[in-house]
N, C-alpha and C positions, 0 to 999 in steps of 0.2 A: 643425387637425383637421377632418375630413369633419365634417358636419352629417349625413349616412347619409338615406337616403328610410325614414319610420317607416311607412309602409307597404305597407314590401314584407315577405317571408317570406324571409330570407336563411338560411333553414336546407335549401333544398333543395340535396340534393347534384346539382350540375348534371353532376359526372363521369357519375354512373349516368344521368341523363336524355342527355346524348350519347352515351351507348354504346348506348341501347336505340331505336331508330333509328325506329320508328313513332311513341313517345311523342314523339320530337325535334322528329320531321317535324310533329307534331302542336300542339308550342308554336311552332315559324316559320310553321305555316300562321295562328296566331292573329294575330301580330305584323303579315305581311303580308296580313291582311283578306280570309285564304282558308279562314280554317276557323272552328270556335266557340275560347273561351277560356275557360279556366275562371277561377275570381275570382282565384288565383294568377295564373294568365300574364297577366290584365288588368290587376293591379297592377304588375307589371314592364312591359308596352305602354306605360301611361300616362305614364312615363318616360322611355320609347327615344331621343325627340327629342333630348330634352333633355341625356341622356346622353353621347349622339354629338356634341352641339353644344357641349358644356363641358369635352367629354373626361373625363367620369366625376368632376366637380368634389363636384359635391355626395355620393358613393359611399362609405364605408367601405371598408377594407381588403375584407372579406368581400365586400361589392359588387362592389369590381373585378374580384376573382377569378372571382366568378359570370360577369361580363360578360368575361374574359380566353376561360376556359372555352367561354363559349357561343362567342365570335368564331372561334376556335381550331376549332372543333367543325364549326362551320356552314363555314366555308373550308376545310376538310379532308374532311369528308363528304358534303357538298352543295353543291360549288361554282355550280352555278347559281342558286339559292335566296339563297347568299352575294353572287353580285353583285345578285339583286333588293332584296335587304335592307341594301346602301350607296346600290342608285340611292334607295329608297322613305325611307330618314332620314336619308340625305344627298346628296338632288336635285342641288345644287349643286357636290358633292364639294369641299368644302374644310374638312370638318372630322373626315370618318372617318379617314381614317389618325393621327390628332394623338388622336382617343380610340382607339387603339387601343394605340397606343405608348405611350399613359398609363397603360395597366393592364396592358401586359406584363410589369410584373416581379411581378407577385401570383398 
């Protein structure tokens, strides 16, 4: 069983934040070190790395879904944004596809 990150806020519904597209644009500007953050999206940031690099190892179910969601989100409505946000936590790309396929079926 996931061990879950206890401090994140896994109650936001991240459907409604991809559908409202300023607020969206507003949490990948944080992520990619173009915007402010609020202590929410810094507590998700703080993770990002790490996430991508273990393929959502340490996440709860609900976690992955958030990160399914957002992946899903950000490649369908922001494709350009979507590849600065593989090149910026996965410089190397060997491990974004492998967390992505991890929390596809959540």
């Amino acid at each position: 069983m996931a061990a879950a990150y206890t401090d994140m806020d896994d109650t936001l519904s991240v459907e409604d934040l991809v559908k409202d597209k300023p607020r969206f644009q507003g949490e990948v500007s944080c992520f990619m070190d173009k915007g402010p953050c609020t202590q929410q999206y810094m507590s998700y940031k703080k993770h990002l790395l790490e996430v991508v690099s273990d393929g959502c190892r340490e996440c709860n179910a609900r976690e992955r879904h958030m990160f399914r969601v957002f992946l899903k989100g950000l490649r369908d409505n922001l494709p350009a944004e979507y590849k600065a946000f593989r090149d910026k936590y996965d410089p190397d790309n060997k491990h974004f596809d492998a967390a992505a396929a991890a929390v596809q079926n959540y």
